[in-house]
N, C-alpha and C positions, 0 to 999 in steps of 0.2 A: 828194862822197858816193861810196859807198855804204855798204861792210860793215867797223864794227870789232868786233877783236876783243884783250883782253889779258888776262896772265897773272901774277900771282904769287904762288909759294907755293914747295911741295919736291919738284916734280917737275919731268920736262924738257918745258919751254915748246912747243917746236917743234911735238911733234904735238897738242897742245891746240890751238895755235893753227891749225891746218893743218883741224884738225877742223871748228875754228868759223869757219873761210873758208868748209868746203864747204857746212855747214849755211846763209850766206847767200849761196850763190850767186846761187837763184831770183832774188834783190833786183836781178840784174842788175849786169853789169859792164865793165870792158876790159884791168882788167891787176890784179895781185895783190901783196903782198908780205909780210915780215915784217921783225922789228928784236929781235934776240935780244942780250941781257947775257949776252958771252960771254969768258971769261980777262980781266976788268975792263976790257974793250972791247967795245962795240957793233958790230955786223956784221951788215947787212942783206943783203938778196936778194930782189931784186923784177922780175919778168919780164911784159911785153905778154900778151894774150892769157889763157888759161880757166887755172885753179888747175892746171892738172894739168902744165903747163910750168912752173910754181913747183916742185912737187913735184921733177918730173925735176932742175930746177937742184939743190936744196936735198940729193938724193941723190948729188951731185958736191959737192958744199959742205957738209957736214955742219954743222950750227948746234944746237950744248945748250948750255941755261941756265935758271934758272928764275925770267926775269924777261922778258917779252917783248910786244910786240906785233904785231896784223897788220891786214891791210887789205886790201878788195876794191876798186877804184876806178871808179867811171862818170863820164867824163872832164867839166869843167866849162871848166878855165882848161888851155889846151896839150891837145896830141894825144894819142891813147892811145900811152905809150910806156916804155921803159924807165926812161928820165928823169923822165918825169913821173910815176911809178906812187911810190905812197907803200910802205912810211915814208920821210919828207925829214928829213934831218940839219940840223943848222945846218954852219955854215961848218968847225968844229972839229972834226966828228963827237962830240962832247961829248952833245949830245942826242940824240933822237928821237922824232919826232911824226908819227901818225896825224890825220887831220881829214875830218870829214863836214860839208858847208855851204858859203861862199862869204863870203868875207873882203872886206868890197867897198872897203874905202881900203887894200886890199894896196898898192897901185901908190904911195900915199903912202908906206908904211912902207918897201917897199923903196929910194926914190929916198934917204928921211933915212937910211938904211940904209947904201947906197952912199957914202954921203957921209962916212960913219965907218970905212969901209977893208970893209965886205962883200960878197961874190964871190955871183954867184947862176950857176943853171948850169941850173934850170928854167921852165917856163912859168906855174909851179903859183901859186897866191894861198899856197896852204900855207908854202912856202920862206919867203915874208915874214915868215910868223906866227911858225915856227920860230927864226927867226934873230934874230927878238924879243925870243921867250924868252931865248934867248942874251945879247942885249945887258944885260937884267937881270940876268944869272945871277953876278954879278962879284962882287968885294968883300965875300966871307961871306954872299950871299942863297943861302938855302935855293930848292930846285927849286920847291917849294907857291909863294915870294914873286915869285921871277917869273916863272910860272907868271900869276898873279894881275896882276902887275903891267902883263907884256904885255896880255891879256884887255881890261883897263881902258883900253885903247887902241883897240880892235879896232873894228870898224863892220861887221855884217852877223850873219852865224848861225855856229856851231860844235858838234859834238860833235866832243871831243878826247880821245886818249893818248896821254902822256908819259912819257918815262925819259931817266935820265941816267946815264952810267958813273963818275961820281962820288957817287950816292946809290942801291949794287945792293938797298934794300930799299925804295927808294920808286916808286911808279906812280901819276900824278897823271891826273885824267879831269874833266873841265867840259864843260857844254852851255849852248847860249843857242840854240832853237830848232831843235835836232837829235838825235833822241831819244839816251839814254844810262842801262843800267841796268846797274846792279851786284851779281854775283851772290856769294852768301857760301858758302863752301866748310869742308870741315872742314881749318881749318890753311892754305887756299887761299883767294885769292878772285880774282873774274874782271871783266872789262869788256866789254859788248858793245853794239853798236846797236840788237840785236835777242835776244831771250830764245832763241830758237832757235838760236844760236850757243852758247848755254853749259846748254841744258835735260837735255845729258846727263851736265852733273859737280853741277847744284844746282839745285834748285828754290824756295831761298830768297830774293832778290832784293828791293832796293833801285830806284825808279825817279827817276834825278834831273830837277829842276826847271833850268825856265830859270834861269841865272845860278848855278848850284850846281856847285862844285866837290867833287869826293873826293880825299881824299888816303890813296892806301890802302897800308901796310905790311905784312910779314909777321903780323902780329897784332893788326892793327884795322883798318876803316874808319871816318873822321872824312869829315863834311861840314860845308862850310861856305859860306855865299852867297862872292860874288865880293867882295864887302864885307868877307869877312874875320870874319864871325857866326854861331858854332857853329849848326848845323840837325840837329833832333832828328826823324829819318827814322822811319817805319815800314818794318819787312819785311816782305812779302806771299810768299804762294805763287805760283808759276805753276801752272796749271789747267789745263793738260793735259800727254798723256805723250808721249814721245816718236816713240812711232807714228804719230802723227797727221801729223809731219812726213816720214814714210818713204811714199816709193809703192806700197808693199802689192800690189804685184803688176802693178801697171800699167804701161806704157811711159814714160807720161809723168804727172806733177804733174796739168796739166790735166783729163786726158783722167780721170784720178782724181776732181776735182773736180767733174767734171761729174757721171759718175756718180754721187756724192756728193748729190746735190741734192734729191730725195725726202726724205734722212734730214736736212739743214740745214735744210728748208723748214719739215719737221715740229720741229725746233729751235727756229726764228722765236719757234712758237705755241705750243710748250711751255708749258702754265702759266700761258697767257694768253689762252687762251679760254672765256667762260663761255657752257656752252652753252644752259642755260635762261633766263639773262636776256638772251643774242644778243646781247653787248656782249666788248669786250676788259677785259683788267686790265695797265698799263703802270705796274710800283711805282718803275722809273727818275722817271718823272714824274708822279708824285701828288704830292705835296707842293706841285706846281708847277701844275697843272690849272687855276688860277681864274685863275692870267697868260694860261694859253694859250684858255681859254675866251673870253675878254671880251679877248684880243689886237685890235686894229682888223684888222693885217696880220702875215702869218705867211713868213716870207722862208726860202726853202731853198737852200744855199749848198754848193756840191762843185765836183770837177772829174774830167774823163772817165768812167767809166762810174759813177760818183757823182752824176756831174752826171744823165745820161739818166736812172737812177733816181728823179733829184727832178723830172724832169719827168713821168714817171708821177703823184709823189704830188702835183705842182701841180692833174692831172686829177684824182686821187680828192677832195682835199683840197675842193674847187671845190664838185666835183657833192655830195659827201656830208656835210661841214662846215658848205659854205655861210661860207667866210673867203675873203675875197679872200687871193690866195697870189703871188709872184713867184720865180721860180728865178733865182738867180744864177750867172756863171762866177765861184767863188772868187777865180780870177786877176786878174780883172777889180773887183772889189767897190773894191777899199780905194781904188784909183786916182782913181775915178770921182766920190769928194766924193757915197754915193748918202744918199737922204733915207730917213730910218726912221722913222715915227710913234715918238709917244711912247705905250708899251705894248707895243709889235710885240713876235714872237717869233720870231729865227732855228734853224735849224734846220741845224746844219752838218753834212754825209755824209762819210763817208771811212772807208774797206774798215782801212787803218792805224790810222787814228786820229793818223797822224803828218805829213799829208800838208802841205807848208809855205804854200802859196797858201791854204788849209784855213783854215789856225790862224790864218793873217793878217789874214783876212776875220770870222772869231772874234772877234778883239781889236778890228778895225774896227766892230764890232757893238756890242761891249761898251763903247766911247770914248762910241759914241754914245747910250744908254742903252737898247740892247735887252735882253730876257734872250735867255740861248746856251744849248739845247740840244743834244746831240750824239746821234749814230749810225753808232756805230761795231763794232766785232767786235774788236779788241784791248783786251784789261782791262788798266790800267796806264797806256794810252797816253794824251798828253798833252791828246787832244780829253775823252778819260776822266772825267781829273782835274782839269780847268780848267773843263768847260761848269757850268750851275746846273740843269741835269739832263740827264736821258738816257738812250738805250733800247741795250743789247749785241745783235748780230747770234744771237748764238752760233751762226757755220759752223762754227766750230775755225778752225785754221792754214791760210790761203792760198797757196802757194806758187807757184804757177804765177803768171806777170809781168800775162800776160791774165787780168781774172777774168769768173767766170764765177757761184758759188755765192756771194758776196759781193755778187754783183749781184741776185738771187732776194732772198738774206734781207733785202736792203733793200728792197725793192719789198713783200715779206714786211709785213714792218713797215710801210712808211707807209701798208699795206691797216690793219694793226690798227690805228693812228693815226686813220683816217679813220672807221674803224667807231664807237672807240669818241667821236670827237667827235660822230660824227654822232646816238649815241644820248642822246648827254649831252643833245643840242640838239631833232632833230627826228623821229628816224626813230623806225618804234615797232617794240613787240618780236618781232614777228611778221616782219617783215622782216629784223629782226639777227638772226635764228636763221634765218632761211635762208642770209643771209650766212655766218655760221659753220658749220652743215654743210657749203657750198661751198667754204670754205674749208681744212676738216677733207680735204676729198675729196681737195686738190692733191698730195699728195705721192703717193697711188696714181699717178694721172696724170699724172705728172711720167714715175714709173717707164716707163708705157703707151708716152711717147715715145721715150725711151733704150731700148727695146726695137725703135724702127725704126731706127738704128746702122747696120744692114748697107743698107739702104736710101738711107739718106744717104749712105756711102761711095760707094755706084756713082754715085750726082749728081756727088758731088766728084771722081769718074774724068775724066767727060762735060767738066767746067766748070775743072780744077785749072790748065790754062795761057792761062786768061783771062789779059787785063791790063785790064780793068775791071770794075767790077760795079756797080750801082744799086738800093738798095732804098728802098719803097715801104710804108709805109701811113700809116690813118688813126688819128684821135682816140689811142686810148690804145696803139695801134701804131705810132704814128708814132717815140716813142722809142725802139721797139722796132727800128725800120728804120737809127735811128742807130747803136743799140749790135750790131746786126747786122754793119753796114759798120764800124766798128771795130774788133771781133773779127778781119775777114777781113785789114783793115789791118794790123792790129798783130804778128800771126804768118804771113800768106802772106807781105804785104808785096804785095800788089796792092792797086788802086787803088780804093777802093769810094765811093760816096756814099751816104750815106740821107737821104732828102726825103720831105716830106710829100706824098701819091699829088696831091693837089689840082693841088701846084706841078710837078708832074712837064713840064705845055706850057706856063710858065713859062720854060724854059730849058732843062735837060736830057730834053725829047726830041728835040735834036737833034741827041742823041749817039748814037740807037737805032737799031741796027741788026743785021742776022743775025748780027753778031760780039759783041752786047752781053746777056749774062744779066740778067735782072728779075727781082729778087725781090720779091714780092708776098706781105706779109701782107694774107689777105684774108677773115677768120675772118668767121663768119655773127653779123653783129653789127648794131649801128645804121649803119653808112655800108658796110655789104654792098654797097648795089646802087650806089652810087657808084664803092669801088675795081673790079668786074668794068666796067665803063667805061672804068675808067684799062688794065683789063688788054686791053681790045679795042683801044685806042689803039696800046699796045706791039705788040701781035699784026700789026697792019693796018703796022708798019715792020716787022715779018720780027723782032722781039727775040726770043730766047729764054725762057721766063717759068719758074721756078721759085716755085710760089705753097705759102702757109701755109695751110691752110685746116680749115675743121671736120667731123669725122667725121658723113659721112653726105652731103655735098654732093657728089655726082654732079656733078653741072654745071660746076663748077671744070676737071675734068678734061678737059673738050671744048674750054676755055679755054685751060689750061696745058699743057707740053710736062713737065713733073714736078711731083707733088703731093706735099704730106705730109701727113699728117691726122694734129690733134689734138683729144683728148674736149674736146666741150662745155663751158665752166664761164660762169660772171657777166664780165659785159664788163669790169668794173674788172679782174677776177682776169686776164684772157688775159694780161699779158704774161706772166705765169710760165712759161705755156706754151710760147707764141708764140717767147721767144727758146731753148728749147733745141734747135730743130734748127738754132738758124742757130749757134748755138755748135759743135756735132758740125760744121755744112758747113764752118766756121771752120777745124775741127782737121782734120780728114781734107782738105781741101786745101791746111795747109799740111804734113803729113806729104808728101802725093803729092809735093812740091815742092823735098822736104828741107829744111823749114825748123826748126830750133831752135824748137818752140812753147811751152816750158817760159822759155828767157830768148830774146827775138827781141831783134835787134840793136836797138842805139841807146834801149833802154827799159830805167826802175828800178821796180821791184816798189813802193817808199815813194819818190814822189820830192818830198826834203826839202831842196830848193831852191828859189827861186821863180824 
């Protein structure tokens, strides 16, 4: 994986293709390339390192043609390098193939491979697949047959594009488990991983299915299963504009997103809050309510800040439902042989929608005869179009690698999930209309804390060349303490933990000491006077404490060495709150630090690998 991108029509490829690299950057990377049809020759150029050392080659190498493709890569098989950076030829230079996924009897293909007089020269599982293609490509098969016919060989996931300098009008694209949409132009058409790659030549688009092949010419696209069985596609819009992927003035993606989070939160509820009967309305899953109502067990299933989210809604789901609930690691589900009632209802999270551990645990669900609904923020995407029903985030476009506003509107959401179980079942109305003007209230108070910004900054002065950090809290904070220590992980790139305050003399306190920050969320809630205990604890080893806390709470501040205060809301609602200063301490310490907080090393924005 990560970013493709192709082209054909009557214009010159190159910078098309150069454009919808940069647009997937964010997705994360390690090397770039392209494969331009050029004087009835293929000629690529592919360089280690950020798009912008492609550029500089490609300005020494000039490449026009208008049949091409390109590629971001985030390395899987071999080191990030020249070598290994796609597009991979076959042995002839005859072909050229882009590939997002993980080819996993590569090593078979390649040894019978070898065995037929084929040279390999990288690390890549790609090379195998390529040179596949190749060995089918003989004796009058069309680029579509073996194309197809390698495929049917294959064992693991793909999104692919293809060309060859023996067919300058054809460009061949299949996926089995790695997204792939196809955008319709006027007299052009494009291929990308990601809509965002080609949202500023068309907004018409195709999304293919696992096992679906495109075989697209200067004047059609044809789809077809791998089978070789015409497939009569719908074309949808894309629904939003290109703005939404630009940073509008901001430094960074992130730091954009964040602020953002007032107006997605208010997005969540759009439309979906009734305020006089104090219930939600989710028309994703209506149709579906009397599975999910009379489910025995209701299962939630993500990974990384997907995952933290659903352990929120295991709390709300719990306390307000009244469903026995279990959160799952995606990663983990299918491996594990896990037991599903008959009736249960999962619940798969994921900010893409494309996420591959995700979708696997999806399919694991559905083998076993649960229904799969989804929640996700990408319309199109393949949790989308697959689950039997499901709820859209609507943040818009994520870009930044860490999120941040994808993690709100899902927390968002499994608040309205829980409200309106809870009214269907036991809560009465007088309560659900409190709940929803509380919840009406969060996006003011969302704004209230991205207003203390400059406040957070001087923290992250004080703390930015730590090399550990710990956070802490309880019941519906406690995930909050995970996705804290995650954020600080993922773009400082120091070491954080988050644990439950309880488990803290468990084991890591006996890491605390005057060199060790504590973060404590310690919001004035139901296990209040528990965590200022855990925070006397830290205090009496000399730790550092930076505590969360609720406006109005003097006392805290006798406790902690830095406060932050946020308004009041309902305990289920705090994490919305809860986590937006530790997202800012997130960013402004890994700015201090120089860190890339937009693509932080070694991470992919959709990682559609398992």
């Amino acid at each position: 994986m990560c970013g493709i991108v192709g082209y054909i029509g009557n214009k010159d490829a190159t910078p098309i293709l150069l454009e919808g690299l940069k647009r997937l950057e964010y997705r994360g990377y390690d090397s770039a390339g392209v494969a331009v049809l050029t004087n009835g020759k293929i000629t690529v150029e592919k360089q280690p390192g950020k798009i912008s050392a492609l550029e500089q080659s490609l300005a020494q190498n000039a490449l026009s043609g208008k049949l091409g493709i390109a590629h971001t890569r985030w390395a899987t098989h071999g080191v990030p390098n020249q070598i290994n950076a796609h597009p991979h030829t076959d042995t002839t230079g005859r072909i050229a193939l882009i590939h997002n996924g993980i080819i996993e009897n590569y090593q078979t293909i390649k040894t019978k491979l070898e065995s037929n007089g084929y040279k390999f020269s990288t690390d890549t599982d790609t090379e195998a697949l390529v040179n596949l293609i190749a060995e089918y490509y003989q004796n009058g098969s069309s680029l579509e047959e073996a194309v197809r016919a390698a495929l049917s060989q294959v064992e693991g996931t793909y999104g692919i594009a293809v060309i060859s300098r023996d067919e300058p009008d054809t460009l061949i694209a299949a996926r089995r488990g790695s997204p792939l949409v196809v955008g319709m132009g006027d007299n052009e058409y494009f291929v990308a991983s990601d809509v965002s790659a080609i949202i500023n030549h068309t907004k018409d688009v195709t999304y293919l299915d696992d096992n679906e092949i495109a075989i697209i010419t200067r004047d059609k696209v044809t789809i077809k299963t791998i089978d070789n069985l015409e497939v009569d596609k719908k074309i949808e819009k894309i629904a939003f504009d290109l703005d939404k992927i630009e940073k509008s003035g901001y430094d960074h993606f992130m730091l954009k997103e964040i602020m953002e989070q007032p107006q997605t939160i208010e997005d969540a509820m759009r439309g979906r809050l009734l305020s006089e009967e104090g219930t939600a309305r989710l028309g994703g899953i209506r149709h579906e309510m009397e599975s999910l109502l009379y489910a025995p067990q209701i299962l939630l299933s993500a990974c990384g800040t997907s995952w933290h989210a659903s352990l929120i809604g295991e709390y709300m789901l719990e306390e307000f439902a009244r469903t026995p609930v279990e959160v799952e690691y995606a990663s983990e589900f299918r491996y594990r042989d896990p037991i599903i009632e008959r009736g249960a209802v999962m619940f798969v999270i994921s900010q893409s929608g494309e996420t591959a551990d995700t979708l696997a645990a999806m399919k694991e669900a559905k083998r076993k005869g649960a229904k799969v609904f989804g929640i996700c923020n990408v319309v199109g995407s393949t949790i989308a179009r697959e689950s039997d029903a499901g709820i859209y985030l609507h943040a818009g476009p994520e870009i930044g690698v860490a999120s941040t506003k994808a993690f709100t509107s899902q927390v968002m959401v499994l608040s309205l999930l829980s409200l309106l179980m809870a009214r269907m079942r036991n809560l009465g109305a007088s309560k659900g209309i409190d709940i929803v003007n509380e919840m009406k209230a969060l996006p003011k108070k969302v704004e209230k804390i991205l207003q203390t910004h400059e406040l957070i900054k001087e923290i992250a002065k004080e703390y930015h060349q730590s090399q550990n950090f710990l956070y802490l809290g309880r019941g519906y904070n406690f995930p909050v303490a995970l996705e804290g220590a995650l954020k600080l992980k993922e773009i400082s790139y120091i070491h954080a933990e988050g644990y439950p305050a309880a488990e803290m003399k468990h084991g890591p306190i006996a890491l605390i000491d005057e060199n060790m920050p504590v973060v404590f969320i310690a919001t004035k809630d139901s296990t209040y006077e528990k965590i200022t205990s855990n925070i006397e604890e830290v205090k009496a080893r000399s730790g550092r404490i930076i505590a969360i806390a609720t406006e109005g709470d003097e006392e805290i501040s006798k406790r902690a060495d830095h406060v932050i205060y946020i308004p009041p809301t309902l305990e289920f609602l705090t994490p919305i709150l809860t986590i937006i200063p530790l997202q800012l301490l997130a960013y402004y310490i890994a700015i201090l630090r120089g860190c890339d907080v937009d693509q932080p090393r070694n991470l992919a924005k959709s990682v559609t690998v398992e």
